[in-house]
C-alpha positions as CSV (number, residue, x, y, z in Angstrom):
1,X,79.6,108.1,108.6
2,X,78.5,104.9,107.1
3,X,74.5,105.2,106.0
4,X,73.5,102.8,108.5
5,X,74.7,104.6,111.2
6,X,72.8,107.6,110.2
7,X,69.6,105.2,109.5
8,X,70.4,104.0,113.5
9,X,70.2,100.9,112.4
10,X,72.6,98.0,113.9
11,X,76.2,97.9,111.7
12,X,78.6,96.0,111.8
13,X,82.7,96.7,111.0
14,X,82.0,97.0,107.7
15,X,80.5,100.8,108.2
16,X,84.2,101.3,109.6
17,X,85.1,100.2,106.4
18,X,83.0,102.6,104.5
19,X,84.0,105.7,106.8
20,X,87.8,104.9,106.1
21,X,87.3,104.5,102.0
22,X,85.3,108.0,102.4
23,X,88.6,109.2,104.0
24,X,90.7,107.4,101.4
25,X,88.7,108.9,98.5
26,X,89.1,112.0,100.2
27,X,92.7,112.0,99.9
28,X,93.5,110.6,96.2
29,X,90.9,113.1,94.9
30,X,92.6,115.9,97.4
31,X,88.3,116.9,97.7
32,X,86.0,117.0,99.8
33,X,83.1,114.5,99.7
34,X,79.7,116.3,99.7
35,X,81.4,120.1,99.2
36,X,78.1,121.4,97.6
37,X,75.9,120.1,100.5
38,X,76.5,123.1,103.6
39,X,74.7,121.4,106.4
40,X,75.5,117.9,108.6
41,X,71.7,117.5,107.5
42,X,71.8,117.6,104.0
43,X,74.8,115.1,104.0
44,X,72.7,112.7,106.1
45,X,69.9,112.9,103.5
46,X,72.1,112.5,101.2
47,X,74.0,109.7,102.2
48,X,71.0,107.8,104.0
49,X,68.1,108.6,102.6
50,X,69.2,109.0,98.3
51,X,72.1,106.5,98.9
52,X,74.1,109.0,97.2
53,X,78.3,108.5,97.2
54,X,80.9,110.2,96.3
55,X,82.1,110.7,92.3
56,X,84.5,107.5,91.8
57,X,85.0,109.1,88.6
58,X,87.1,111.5,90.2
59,X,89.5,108.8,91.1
60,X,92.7,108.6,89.2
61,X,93.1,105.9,86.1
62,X,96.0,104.9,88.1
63,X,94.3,103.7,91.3
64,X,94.4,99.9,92.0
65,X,91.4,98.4,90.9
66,X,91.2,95.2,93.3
67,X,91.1,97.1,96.4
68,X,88.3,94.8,98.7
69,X,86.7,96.7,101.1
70,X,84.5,94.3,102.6
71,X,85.2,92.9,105.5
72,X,88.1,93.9,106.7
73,X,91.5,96.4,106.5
74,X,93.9,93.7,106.5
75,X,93.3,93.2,102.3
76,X,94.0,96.8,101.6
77,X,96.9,97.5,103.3
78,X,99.6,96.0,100.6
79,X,97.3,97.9,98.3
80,X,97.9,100.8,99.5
81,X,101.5,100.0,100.2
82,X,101.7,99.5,96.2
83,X,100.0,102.7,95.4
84,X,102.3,104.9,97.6
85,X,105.1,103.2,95.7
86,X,103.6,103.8,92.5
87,X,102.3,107.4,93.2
88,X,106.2,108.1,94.6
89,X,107.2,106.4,91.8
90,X,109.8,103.9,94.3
């Protein structure tokens, strides 16, 4: 979850789009975000409180660079359109 929503403060789409580059780090790094932290607590702390995110150096070389994440999906999606093709190498 996006660190405003553990904060309980009001958010907008844009912690959507947070939660869904979490996942998407998730599943070019084939990781888990937060793997050394064992408790929903600690992540919360983590996240909200430090404003700690996961290791972007993790992510390939290879990775489009001009993905925009902020304010909506609708700029990623031929992004990630091209980086299936690329990664599949179609």
């Amino acid at each position: 979850m996006a660190p405003e929503i553990f904060d309980h403060k009001t958010y907008t789409v844009k912690a959507d789009v947070y939660s869904f580059a979490v996942v998407l780090w998730e599943i070019i790094t084939r990781e888990t975000p937060y793997a050394n932290l064992h408790t929903p607590m600690a992540i919360m702390k983590y996240v909200a409180m430090e404003r700690k995110r996961p290791d972007l150096t993790k992510i390939p070389h290879n990775c489009p660079q001009e993905v925009s994440l902020e304010n909506n999906f609708s700029s990623i999606i031929f992004l990630v359109d091209r980086f299936d093709d690329e990664m599949l190498g179609t």
